[in-house]
C-alpha positions as CSV (number, residue, x, y, z in Angstrom):
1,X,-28.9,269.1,-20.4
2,X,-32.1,271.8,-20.5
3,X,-30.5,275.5,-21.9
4,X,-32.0,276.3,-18.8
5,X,-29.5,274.1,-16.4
6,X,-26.5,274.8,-18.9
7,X,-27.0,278.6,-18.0
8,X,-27.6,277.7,-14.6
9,X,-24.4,276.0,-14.1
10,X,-22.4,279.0,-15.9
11,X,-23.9,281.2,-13.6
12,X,-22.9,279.1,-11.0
13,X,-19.2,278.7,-11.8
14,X,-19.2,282.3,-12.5
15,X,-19.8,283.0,-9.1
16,X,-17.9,281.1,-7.9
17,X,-14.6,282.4,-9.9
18,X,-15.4,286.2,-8.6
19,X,-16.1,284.9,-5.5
20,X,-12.3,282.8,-5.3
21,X,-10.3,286.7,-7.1
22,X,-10.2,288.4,-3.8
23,X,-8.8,285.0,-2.2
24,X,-6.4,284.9,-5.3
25,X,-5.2,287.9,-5.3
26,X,-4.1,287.6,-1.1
27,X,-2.1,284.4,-2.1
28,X,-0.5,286.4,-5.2
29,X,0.1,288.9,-2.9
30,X,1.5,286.8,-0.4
31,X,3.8,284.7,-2.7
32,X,5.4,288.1,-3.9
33,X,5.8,289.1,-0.7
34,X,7.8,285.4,0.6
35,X,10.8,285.9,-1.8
36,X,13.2,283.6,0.7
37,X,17.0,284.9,0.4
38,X,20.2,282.9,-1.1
39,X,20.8,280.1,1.5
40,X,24.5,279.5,-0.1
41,X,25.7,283.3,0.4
42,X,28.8,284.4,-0.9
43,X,32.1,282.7,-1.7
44,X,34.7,283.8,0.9
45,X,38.4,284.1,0.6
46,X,38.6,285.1,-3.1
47,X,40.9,287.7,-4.8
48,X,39.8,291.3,-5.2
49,X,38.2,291.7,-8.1
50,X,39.1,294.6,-10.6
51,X,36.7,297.4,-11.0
52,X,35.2,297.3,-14.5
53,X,36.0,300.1,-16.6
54,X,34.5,301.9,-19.4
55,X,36.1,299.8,-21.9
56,X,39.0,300.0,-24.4
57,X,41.0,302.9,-23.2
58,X,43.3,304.0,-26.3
59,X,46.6,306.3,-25.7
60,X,46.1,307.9,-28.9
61,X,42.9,309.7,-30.9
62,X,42.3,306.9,-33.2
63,X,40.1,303.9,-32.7
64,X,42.8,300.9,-31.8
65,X,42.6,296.9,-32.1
66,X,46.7,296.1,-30.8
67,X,46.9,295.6,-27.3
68,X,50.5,297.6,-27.0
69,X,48.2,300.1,-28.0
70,X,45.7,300.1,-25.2
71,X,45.9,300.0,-21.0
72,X,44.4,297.7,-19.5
73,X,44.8,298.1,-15.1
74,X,45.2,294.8,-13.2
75,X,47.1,295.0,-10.4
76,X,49.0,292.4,-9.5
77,X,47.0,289.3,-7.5
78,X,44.0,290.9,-8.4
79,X,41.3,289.0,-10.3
80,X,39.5,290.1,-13.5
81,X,35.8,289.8,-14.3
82,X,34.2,288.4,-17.4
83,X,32.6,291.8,-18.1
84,X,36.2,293.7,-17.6
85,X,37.5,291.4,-20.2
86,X,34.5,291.5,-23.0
87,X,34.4,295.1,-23.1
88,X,37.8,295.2,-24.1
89,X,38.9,291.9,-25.3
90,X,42.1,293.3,-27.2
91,X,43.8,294.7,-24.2
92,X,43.9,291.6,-22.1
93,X,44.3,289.3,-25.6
94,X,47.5,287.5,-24.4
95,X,47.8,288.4,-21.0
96,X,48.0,286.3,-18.0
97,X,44.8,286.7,-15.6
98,X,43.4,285.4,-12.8
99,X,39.4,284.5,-13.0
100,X,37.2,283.3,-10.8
101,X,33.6,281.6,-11.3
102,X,31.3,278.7,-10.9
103,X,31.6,276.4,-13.7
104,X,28.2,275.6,-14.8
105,X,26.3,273.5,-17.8
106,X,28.2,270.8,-19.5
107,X,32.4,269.2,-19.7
108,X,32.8,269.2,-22.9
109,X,35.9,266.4,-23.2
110,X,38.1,266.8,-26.1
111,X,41.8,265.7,-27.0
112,X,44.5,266.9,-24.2
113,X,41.5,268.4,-22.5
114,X,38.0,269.6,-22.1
115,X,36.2,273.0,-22.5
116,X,33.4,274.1,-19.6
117,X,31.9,277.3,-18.7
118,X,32.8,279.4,-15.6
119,X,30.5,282.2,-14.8
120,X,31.5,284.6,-12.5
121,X,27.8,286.6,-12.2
122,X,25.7,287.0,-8.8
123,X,24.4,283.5,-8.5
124,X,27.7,281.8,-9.2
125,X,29.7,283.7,-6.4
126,X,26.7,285.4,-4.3
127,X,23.2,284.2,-4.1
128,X,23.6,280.7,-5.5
129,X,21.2,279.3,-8.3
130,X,18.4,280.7,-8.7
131,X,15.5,278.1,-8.2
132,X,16.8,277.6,-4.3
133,X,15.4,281.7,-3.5
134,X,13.8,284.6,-5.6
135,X,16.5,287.3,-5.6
136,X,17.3,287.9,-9.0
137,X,20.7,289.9,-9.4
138,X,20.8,290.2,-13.8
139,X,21.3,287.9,-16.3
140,X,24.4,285.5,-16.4
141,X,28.1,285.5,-17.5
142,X,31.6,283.9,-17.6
143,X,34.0,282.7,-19.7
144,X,34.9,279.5,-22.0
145,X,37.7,278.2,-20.2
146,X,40.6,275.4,-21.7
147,X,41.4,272.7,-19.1
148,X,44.8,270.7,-19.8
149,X,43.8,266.8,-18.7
150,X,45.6,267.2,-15.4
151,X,43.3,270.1,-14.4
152,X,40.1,268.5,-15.1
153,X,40.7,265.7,-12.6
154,X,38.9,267.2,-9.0
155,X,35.7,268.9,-10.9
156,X,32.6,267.8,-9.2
157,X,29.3,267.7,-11.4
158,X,28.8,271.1,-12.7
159,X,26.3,273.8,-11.3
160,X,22.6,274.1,-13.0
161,X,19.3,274.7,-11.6
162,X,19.2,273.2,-8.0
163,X,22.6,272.9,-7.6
164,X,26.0,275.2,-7.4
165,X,29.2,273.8,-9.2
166,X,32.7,274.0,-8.0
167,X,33.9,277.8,-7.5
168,X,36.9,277.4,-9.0
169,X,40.1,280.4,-9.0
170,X,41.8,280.0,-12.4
171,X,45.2,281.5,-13.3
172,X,45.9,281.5,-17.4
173,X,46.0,283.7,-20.6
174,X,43.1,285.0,-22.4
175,X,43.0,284.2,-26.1
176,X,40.8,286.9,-28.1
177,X,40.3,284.6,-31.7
178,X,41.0,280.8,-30.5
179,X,40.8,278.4,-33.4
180,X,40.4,275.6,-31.1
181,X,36.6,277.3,-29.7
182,X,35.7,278.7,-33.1
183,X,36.9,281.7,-33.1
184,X,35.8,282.8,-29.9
185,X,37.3,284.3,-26.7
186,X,38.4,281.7,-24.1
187,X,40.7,281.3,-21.5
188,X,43.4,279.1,-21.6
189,X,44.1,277.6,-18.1
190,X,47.3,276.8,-16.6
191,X,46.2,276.6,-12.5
192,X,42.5,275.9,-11.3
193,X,41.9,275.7,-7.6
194,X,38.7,274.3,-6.2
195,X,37.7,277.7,-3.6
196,X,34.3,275.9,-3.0
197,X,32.8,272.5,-3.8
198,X,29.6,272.3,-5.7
199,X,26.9,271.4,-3.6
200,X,23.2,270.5,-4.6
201,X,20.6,273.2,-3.4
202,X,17.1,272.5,-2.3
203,X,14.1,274.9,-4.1
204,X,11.8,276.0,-1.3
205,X,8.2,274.9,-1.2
206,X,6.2,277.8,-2.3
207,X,3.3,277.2,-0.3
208,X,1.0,280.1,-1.4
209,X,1.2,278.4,-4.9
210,X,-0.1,275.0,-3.7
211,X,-2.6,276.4,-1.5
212,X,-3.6,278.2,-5.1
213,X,-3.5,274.5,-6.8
214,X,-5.9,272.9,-3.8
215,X,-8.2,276.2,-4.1
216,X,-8.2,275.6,-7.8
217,X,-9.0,271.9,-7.9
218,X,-11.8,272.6,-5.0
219,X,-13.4,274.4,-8.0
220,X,-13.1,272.0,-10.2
221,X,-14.4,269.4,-8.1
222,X,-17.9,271.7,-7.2
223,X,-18.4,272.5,-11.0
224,X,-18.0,268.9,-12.0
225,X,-20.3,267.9,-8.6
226,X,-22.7,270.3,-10.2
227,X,-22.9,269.1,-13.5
228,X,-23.2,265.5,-12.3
């Protein structure tokens, strides 16, 4: 190939790139725009959920680890979120709560049991995972939870992208150190009920991007036309 058609052909797929930005930029536009909402919406006929505070509340001017020494507010058949509890892990350390969440990732089977994850953020209990729509709602949280054998029985596949897992109301007692998880804070269940089954999710078709693919491979097609 002549210098003469290699420029020629540059000049050529040049154009051809500034004339495809404005066309770009309307399906960019246009993709932003479609942000399609949740189509699981939010779990009904859960517990109240106690309002996070602004942490470790001590009765007396000196920094405190003891629980007898701090006040933590759950009324009673109220449910606590992970947040409420990992701001202030030493007042609930012991305590019987209620939790609620999607449990998500992996069962993790172990002697007398198994360890899983429940989160309790926005796309566990509201929007549903994220792939299936575009509303994002913060990062994710929960809680290790403890499930005796009896309670694992029931538990459908667990949630992960394209698919919510069971929403599950736990009642048990949080453990701040647990030797059994490392050290870490878990929570050691004693009742789980199923509040909704998990339930696969389809991912929208995000047509502005695959009219962007077609436009893209039209170009290629022309510049390899041209050089042939």
């Amino acid at each position: 190939m002549t210098t003469r058609r290699r420029r020629l052909l540059g000049a050529t797929a040049l154009v051809a790139l500034v004339a495809m930005l404005p066309f770009v930029a309307a399906l960019a536009t246009m993709r932003l725009a479609e942000r399609p909402e949740a189509v699981l919406g939010p779990v009904d006929g859960l517990p109240p959920e106690v309002a996070p505070g602004p942490g470790c509340i001590a009765r007396g001017p000196e920094p405190v680890d003891a629980r007898t020494d701090l006040v933590p507010v759950v009324p009673p058949g109220a449910r606590v979120g992970s947040s409420t509890v990992l701001r202030c892990p030493a007042a609930f350390d012991g305590l019987e709560v209620t939790f609620v969440g999607e449990v998500v990732g992996d069962v993790l089977p172990r002697r007398g049991g198994a360890w899983v994850l429940v989160n309790d953020d926005a796309y566990a209990l509201t929007t549903g995972p994220l792939p299936g729509h575009r509303t994002f709602a913060g990062s994710n949280s929960g809680l290790a939870v403890w499930l005796p054998d009896p309670l694992v029985d029931g538990l459908s596949e667990p949630g992960r992208p394209g698919r919510r897992g069971d929403v599950v109301v736990v009642t048990g007692r949080i453990v701040r150190v647990d030797p059994d998880d490392s050290g870490g804070l878990t929570l050691r269940a004693e009742t789980v009920r199923i509040a909704a089954p998990g339930t696969d999710v389809a991912t929208p078709l995000d047509v502005p991007l695959v009219l962007l693919a077609l436009v893209l491979l039209a170009l290629a097609g022309a510049v390899r036309l041209r050089r042939r």
